[in-house]
N, C-alpha and C positions, 0 to 999 in steps of 0.2 A: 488559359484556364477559363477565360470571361464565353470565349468562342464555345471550349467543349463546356461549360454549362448551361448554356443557351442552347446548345444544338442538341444537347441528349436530355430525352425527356423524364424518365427516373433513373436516377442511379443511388448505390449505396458509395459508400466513402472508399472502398476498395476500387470501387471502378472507375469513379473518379480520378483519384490518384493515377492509376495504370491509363489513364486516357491521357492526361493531362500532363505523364510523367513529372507531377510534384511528390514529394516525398510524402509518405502514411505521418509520418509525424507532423508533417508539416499542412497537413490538408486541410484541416478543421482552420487550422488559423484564416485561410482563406476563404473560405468555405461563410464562416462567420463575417468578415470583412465584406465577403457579396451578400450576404443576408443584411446588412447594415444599409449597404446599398439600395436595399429592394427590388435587387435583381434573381436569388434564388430563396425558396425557401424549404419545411420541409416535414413530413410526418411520421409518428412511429410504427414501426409494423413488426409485431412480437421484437417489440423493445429495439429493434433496429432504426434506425435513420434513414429516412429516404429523401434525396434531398430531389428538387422539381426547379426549372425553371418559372420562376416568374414571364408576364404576355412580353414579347418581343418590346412592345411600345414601350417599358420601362429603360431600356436604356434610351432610348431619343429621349425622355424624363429627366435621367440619369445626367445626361449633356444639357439640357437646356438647366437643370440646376446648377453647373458647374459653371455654363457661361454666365446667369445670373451674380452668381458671387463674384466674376471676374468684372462685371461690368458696373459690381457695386463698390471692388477695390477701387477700379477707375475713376471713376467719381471721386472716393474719397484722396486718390492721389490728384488729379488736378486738381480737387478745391485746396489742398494742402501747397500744392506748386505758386497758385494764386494768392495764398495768402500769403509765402516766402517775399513774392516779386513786390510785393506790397507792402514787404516788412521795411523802413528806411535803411539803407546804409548807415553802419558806422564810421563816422568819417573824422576820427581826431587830427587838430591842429598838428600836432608832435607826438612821435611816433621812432622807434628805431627798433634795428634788427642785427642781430651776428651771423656772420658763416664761416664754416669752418670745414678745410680740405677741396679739396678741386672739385668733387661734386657740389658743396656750399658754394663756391664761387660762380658754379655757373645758374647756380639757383637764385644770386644774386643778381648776374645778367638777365632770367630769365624774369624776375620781378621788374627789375627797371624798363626792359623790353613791354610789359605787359603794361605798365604806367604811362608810354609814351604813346604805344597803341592807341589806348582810352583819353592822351590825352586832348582839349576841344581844340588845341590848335599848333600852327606847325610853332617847334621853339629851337633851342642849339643846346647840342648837350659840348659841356667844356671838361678838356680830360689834360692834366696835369701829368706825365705818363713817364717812366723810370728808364732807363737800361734796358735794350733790347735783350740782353743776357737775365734779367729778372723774369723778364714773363714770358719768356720764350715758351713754355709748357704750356703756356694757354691760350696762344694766338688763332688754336683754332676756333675758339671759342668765340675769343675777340672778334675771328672773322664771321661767325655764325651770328654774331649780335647785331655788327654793322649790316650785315643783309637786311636786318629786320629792320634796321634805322631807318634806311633808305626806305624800305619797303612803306614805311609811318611817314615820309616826307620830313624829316627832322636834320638842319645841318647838323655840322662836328666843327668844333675849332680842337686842334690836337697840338701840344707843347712836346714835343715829341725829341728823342736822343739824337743830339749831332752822331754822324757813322751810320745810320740806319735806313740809309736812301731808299732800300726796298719797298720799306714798310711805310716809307713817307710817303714814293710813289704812288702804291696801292692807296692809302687814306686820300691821298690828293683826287683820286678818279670819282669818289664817293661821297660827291657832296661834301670836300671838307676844307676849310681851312689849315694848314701846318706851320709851324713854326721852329726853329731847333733851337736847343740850347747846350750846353756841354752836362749832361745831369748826370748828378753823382746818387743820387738821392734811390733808398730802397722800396720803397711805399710809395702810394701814386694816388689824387685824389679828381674826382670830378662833381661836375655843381651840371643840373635838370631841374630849372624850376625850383620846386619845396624839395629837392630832393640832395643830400652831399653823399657822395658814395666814397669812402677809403678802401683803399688796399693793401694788401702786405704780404705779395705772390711768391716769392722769394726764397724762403724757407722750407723746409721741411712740415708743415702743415701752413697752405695758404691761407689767409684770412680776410677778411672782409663785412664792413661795417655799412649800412644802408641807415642812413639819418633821414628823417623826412622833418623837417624843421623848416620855416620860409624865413626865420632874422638866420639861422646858420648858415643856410643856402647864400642868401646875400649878403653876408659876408664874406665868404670864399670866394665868390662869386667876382667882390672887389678887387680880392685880393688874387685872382687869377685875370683882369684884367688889366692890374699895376703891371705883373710880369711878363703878359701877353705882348703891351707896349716894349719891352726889350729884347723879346727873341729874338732870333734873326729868319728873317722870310727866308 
């Protein structure tokens, strides 16, 4: 429509329309939108409409107002990005979190992953870990997380199920520590720093709880290196 009003030098709204194939009803709507523009305008002749283009140079006009306002968004979004970067993090002592269902769980691996990233230095995450039959559903997960361990330089010391040589294998390749024990236990817990993470994968909707607390953390902490002393290598 922008082309045939530019290219045809009078027309009435019937010939427009039939040049432009927009609909008679629909013509004037645009017709007014390019006169808004200051790209056509138009005079009456025994009470008809004639509409004219406006000088070619009005659409180069046309464009440079449009890049103007985009270049005045721009502005207003980096000084807006700069004042974000600028804003201090919130960074509370203590803090926790629930998730719920196998998507929740691995949103919780994906937080702790994201923690250990940012964290300033390499540390050991310690994992307390259930019955290979409990978490079987999500060992791909497990396996996708440990990639990222390593990937962060971070050990693993793992308390992991007598029977499970596979899985112990595999962890032992991975920068880890293992140890076995006979475990009977449903829920599975580990200590990162300020950070204790439960689980409870087992059931019919898995669950899991992400504490960031540093006297709870070393606490567990303790008490996952009492038991660590009796596994068997």
């Amino acid at each position: 429509m922008l082309y045939c009003s530019l290219s045809t030098k009078r027309s009435k709204t019937g010939e427009l329309s039939k040049k432009s194939e927009i609909a008679t009803a629909n013509i004037y709507t645009v017709l007014y939108s390019l006169m808004k523009k200051g790209l056509i305008s138009y005079k009456l002749k025994n009470n008809i409409k004639i509409f004219m283009p406006a000088p070619v140079e009005s659409f180069n006009e046309l464009v440079e107002k449009k890049q103007k306002g985009l270049d005045e968004q721009k502005e207003k979004v980096t000084y807006a990005i700069k004042k974000l970067k600028q804003t201090p993090k919130i960074d509370t002592t203590s803090d926790y979190k629930y998730f719920e269902g196998i998507s929740g769980i691995k949103s919780l691996l994906n937080e702790v992953a994201n923690y250990m990233e940012h964290f300033g230095k390499k540390s050991i995450l310690k994992l307390y870990g259930q019955p290979r039959k409990q978490s079987e559903m999500l060992r791909g997960f497990y396996n996708e997380f440990h990639k990222k361990r390593l990937k962060f330089g971070h050990k693993y010391k793992l308390i992991s199920s007598k029977g499970d040589e596979e899985h112990n294998k595999l962890r032992k390749s991975q920068n880890s520590e293992v140890r076995v024990m006979d475990l009977k236990n449903d829920a599975s817990f580990a200590v990162f720093e300020d950070y204790f993470i439960a689980q409870h994968v087992s059931g019919k909707t898995p669950v899991g709880f992400l504490i960031k607390n540093r006297k709870i953390a070393e606490s567990f902490d303790q008490i996952y290196e009492q038991v660590w002393k009796t596994a068997s290598k």
